[in-house]
N, C-alpha and C positions, 0 to 999 in steps of 0.2 A: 559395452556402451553405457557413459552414464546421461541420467535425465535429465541433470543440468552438471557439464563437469566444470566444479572445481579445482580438479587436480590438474584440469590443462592448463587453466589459469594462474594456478600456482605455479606449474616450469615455466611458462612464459615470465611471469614475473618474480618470480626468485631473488634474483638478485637484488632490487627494489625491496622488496616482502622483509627479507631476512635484515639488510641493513638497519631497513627502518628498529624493526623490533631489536635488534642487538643496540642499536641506542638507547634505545630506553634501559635494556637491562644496564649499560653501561651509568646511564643517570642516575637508574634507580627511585626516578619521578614516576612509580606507577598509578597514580592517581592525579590529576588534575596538573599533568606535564603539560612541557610545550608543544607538543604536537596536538593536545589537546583545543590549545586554544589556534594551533595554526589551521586547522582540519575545519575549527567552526567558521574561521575568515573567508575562507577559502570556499566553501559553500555556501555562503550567505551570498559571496560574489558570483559562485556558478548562477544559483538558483533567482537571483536577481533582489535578492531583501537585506533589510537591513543589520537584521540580526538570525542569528542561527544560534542555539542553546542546545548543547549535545546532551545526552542521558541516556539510560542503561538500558531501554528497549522502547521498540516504539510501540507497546500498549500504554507504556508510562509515559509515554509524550503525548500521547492522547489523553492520559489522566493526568497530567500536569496541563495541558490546553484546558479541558474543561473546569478543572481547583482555578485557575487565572482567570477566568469568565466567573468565578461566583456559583457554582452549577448547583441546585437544590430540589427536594421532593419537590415535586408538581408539575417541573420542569417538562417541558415536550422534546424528546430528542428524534430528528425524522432521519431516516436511515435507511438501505436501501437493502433490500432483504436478500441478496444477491452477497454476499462481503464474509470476510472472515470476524469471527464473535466481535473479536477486541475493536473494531471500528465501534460498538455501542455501548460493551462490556463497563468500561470507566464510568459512562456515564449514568449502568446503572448501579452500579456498585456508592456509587455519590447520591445515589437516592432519584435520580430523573428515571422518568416513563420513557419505554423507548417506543418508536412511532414506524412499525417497517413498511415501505413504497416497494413498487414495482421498479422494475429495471427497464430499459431499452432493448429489446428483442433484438438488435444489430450488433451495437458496443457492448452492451452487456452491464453498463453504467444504470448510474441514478434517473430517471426517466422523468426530467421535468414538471412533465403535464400530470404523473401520476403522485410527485412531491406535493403541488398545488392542493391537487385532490385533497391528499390524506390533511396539509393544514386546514382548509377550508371545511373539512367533516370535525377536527378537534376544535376551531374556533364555534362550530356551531354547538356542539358540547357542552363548551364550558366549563369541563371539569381539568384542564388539564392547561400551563401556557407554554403559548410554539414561543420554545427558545433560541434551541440548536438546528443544525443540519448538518450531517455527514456526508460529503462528496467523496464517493471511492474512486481513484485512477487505475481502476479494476485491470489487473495482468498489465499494469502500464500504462494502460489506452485513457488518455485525459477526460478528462469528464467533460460534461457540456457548459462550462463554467458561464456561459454569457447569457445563457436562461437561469440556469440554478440563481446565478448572482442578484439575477432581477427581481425572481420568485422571493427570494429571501429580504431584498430589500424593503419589497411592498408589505411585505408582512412582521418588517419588524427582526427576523432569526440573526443568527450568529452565525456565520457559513463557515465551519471548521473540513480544510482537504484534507482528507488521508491519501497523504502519496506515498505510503510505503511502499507499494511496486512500481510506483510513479518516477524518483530519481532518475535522470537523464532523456526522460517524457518532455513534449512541449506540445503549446497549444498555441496557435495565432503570433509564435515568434517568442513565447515566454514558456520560461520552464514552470514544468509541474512543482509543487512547491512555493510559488510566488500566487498562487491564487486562493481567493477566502481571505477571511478575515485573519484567521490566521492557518498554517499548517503543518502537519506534520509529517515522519517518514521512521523505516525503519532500515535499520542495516543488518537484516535476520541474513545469516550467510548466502542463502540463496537467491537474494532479491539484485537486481542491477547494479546498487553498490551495496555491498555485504561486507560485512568483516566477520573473522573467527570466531566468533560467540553470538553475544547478544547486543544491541546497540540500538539508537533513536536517537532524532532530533527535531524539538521544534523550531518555526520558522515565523517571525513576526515584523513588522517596521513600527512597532509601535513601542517606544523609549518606554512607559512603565510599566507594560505589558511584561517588556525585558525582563525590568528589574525584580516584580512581581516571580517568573518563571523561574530564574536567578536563585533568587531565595528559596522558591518552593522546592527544588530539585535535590538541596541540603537543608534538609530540616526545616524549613523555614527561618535560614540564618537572618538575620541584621545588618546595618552596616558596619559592626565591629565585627562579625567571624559568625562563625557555626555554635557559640555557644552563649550569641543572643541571639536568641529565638524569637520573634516579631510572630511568628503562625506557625499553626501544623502543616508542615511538608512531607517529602521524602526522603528517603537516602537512594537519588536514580544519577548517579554518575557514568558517563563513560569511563571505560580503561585506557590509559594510556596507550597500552600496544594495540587494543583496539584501534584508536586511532593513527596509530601509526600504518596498519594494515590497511585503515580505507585512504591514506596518505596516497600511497600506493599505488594502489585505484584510481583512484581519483584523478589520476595524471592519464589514463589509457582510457576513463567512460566515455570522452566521446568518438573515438575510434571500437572503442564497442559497441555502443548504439547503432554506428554506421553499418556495422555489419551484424544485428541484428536485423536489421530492414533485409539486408540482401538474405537472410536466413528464411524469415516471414516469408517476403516472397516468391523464393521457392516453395515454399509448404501452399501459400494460396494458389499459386499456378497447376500444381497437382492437384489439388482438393476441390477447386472450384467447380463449383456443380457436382459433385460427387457427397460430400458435407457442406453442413455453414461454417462458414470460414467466418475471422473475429473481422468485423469492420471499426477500422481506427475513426474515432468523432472528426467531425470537416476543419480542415485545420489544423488536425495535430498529427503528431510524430509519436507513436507508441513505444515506451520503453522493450515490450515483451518480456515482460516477467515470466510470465508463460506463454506458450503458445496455445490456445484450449479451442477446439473447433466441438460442431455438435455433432451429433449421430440423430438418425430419424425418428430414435423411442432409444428406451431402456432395452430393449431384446435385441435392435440393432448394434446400439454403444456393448453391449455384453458379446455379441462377435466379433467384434473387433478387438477385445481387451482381451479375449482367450487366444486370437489369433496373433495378438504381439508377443502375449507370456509363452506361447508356444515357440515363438523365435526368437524369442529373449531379447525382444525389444520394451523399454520401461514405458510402464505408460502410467496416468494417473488421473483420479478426477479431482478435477478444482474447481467449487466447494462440493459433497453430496449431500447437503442440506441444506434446506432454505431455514433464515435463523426465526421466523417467526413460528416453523415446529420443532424448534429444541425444546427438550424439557426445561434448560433455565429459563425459557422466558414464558414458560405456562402461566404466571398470575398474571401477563398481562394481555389485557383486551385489548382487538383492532380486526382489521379488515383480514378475512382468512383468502380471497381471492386476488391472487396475484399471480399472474398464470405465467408473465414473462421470466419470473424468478424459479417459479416448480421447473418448467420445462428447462430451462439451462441446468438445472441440479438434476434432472432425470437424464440428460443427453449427454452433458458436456463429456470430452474425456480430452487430458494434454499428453502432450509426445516429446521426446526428446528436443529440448532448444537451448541456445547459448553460442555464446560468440566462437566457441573453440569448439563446435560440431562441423566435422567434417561432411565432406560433400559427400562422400561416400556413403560414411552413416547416415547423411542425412537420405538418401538417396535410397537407402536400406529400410529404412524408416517410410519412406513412402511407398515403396514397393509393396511392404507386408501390410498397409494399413488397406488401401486400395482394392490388395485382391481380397479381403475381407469383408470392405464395406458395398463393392459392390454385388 
């Protein structure tokens, strides 16, 4: 049994898969081909925005959003202490202070009420300005975007989404991706839409925003080519067959979403009242990146994770740390109580999910968690 299989996905779509990428070899456009630019049309229109600007992963498209905002020391970046590094990593690598909040004890998201907080204690500070904010669409599940948005307007921030598990997510009738100021995503193989390597894309309606991102993405080209250079950028291109692979894709996400829902909830129908099951935000439709339920403590979640490797069911925790005690982020000061983010990193553990898990395994999968947990 795999935890998330790609292998099924790849014989289901094989034939799709291969042609795609034997075009390219036949062009021989492996850098900045046409499928490259068909792949960004074509998801600016899923995702509902105006532009889409593909690149080489999505921590880069997070540090390619914050280089297009201007991002400098002093900067406040508020982030939700629940996420994986790279939602804050760019922007401290770019010299901003990172600012970590509590999560939502249900979704597992950015928690509003304790975003507010954390600006309202650095505006009384004063040593530090709320610039940014990071929205995670944590394992899919959309974030609360219609308070964060507000939060952020009254006080001024930048509301950058990280939808990298977010893709084929929506909220209130709009996909994940179309919310913030601007946003972005990843196509790490394992995420909703994934391709064979490495991949990212940001997501903007704003014309110079574009052009800015554009140029960052190659060196900070010009409008003569890559070798007038206007600013310091990158070198974060997508690969051609890259995008040929999430081409691919892209034509079956939302027949897999759909049946990621029917996946979910069998898992919540077994689990309920037995563990906490993930509650998707009011109004949306969760991609499930993962499927990650809680256990009652750390000594609970550890019998169950000896009782699946003993059946040789995979299992995994996603995250086991909360990022305000990693050692990168030891110089910097803030709030050490955040109790909605400790306990999901002491509890959580995910189980086998994906569009191509059988009823059976799935089925197998709930049977050996079960007679564990209870």
């Amino acid at each position: 049994m795999e935890f998330i299989d790609l292998k099924a996905q790849y014989r289901a779509l094989r034939p799709e898969i291969d042609a795609g990428i034997q075009r390219v070899l036949d062009d021989a456009h492996f850098i900045g081909g046409s499928e490259v630019r068909e792949l960004e049309t074509r998801l600016a229109a899923y995702v509902g925005r105006k532009y889409c600007i593909s690149c080489a992963n999505g921590t880069e498209a997070l540090q390619l959003a914050f280089m297009a905002y201007g991002i400098r020391e002093g900067d406040a970046v508020f982030c939700p202490d629940m996420t994986f590094i790279s939602s804050v990593e760019p922007a401290v690598m770019l010299g901003a202070t990172p600012v970590f909040c509590d999560i939502d004890p249900e979704t597992y998201n950015l928690d509003p009420a304790d975003l507010e907080r954390q600006i309202l204690r650095v505006e009384r500070e004063g040593k530090l300005r709320p610039k940014f904010a990071v929205a995670v669409d944590f394992l899919g599940n959309p974030a609360d975007f219609s308070a964060i948005s507000k939060i952020c307007r009254e006080h001024g921030l930048t509301l950058i989404e990280d939808a990298a598990q977010g893709t084929g997510a929506s909220l209130n009738g709009k996909k994940c991706g179309s919310y913030g100021d601007i946003a972005t995503t990843s196509f790490f193989p394992s995420k909703p839409l994934g391709c064979y390597g490495d991949g990212g894309a940001v997501f903007t309606d704003d014309d110079e925003l574009a052009g800015i991102l554009n140029s960052l993405k190659v060196h900070g080209k010009g409008p003569k080519g890559k070798y007038d250079n206007i600013r310091i950028g990158l070198n974060s291109r997508l690969d051609t067959i890259q995008a040929a692979v999430l081409l691919a894709k892209l034509n079956v996400l939302e027949q897999e979403i759909t049946v990621r829902q029917e996946v979910a909830k069998r898992y919540d129908e077994a689990f309920r009242g037995k563990l906490q099951i993930p509650a998707v935000t009011p109004g949306g439709i969760s991609a499930y990146a993962q499927y990650c339920v809680l256990a009652k403590d750390k000594r609970h979640r550890q019998q169950i994770l000896d009782a699946m490797k003993t059946a040789a069911v995979p299992s995994l925790i996603y995250y086991p740390n909360v990022l305000h005690e990693l050692e990168a982020f030891a110089p910097y000061e803030g709030e050490s109580s955040l109790p909605n983010a400790k306990k999901y990193a002491e509890c959580n553990f995910g189980m086998p999910f994906s569009p191509y898990l059988t009823e059976e395994d799935q089925q197998r999968v709930i049977d050996v968690v079960l007679r564990a947990a209870c």
